[in-house]
C-alpha positions in Angstrom: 16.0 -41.1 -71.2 12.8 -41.5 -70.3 13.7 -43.6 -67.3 16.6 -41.5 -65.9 13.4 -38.1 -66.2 11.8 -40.2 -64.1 14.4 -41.4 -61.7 15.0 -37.7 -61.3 11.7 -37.0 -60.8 11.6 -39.3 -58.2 14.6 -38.3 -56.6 13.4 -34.6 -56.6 9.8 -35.9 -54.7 11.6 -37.8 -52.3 13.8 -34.7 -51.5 10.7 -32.5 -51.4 9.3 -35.1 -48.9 12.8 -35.2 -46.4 12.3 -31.2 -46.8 8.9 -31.3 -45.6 9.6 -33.8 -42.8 12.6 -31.6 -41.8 10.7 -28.3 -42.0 7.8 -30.1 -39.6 10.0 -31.0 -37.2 11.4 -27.4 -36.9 8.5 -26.1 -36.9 7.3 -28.7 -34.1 10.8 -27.7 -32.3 10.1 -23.7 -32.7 6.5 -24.5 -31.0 7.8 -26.7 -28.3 10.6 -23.9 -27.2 8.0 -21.2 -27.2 6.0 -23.0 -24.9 8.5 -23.7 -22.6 9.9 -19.8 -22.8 6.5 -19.1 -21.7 6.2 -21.3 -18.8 10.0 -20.1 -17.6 9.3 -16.1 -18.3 5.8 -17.1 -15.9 7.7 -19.4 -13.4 10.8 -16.2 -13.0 7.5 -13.8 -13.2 5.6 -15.9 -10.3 9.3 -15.8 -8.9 9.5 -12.3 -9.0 6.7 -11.7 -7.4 6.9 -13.2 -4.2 10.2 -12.1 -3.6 9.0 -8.8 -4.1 5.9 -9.1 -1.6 8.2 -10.6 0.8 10.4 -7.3 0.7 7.2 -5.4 1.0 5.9 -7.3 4.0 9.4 -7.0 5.3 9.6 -2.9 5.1 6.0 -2.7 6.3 6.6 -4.6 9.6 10.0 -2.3 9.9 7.9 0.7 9.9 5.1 -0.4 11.2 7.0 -0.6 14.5 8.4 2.6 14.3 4.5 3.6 14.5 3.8 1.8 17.3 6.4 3.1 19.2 5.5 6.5 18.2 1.7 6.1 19.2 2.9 4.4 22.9 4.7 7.5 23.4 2.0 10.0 22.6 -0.1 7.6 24.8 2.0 8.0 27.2 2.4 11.4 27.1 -0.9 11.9 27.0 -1.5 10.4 30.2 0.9 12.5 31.4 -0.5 16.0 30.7 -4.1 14.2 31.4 -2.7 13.4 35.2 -0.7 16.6 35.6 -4.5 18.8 34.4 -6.7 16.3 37.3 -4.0 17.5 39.8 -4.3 21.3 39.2 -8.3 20.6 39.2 -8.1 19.4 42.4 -5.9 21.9 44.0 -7.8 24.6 42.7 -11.5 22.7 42.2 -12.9 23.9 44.7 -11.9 27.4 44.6 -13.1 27.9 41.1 -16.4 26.9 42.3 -16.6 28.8 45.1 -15.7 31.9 42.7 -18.5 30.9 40.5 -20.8 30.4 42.8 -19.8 33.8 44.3 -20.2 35.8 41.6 -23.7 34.1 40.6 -25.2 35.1 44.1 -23.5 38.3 44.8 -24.8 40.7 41.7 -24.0 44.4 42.6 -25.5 46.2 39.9 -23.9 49.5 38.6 -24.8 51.4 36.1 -22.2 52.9 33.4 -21.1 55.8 33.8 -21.8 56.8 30.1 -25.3 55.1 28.3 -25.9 55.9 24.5 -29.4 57.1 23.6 -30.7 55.1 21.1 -31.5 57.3 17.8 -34.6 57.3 16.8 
């Protein structure tokens, strides 16, 4: 009896042993995948991302342009007005000046016709 106790015995160590080798490798296995999940998730994240920036580089040159075009127009009508004010100061340059200078050199005095006392 003694025997077969220990051939039990025996049995139920080597079974602890195959549990233990089988628990490792599961263990090793659970390790490995999460690792690799971790790589994928930062390979679709890295992914992700540059898809993304290339959408955002995409809708800034879009309206980016629409910008330009804006500012070339106000430049241009800019120059416009800028051209149309030179003309009128040329027409009427010299005019203005002469009515400056007119009414710089010929002061004609008057006096009001009503002046307030100052109270004292």
């Amino acid at each position: 009896m003694a025997a077969q106790n220990s051939a039990g015995i025996q049995t139920l160590l080597d079974a602890e042993r195959e549990a233990q080798k089988i628990v490792q490798k599961a263990r090793e296995y659970r390790t490995k995948r999460v690792k690799d999940a971790r790589s994928e998730a930062q390979k679709e994240i890295e992914d992700y991302r540059k898809q993304k920036e290339e959408d955002f580089k995409k809708f800034e040159t879009e309206h980016t342009s629409g910008n330009k075009a804006a500012e070339e127009q106000a430049e241009k009508d800019t120059q416009k007005e800028l051209d149309e004010i030179k003309q009128i100061g040329k027409k009427t340059g010299p005019k203005v000046v002469q009515d400056l200078i007119r009414a710089v050199m010929d002061v004609k005095p008057e006096v009001p016709s009503r002046v307030e006392q100052p109270v004292a």
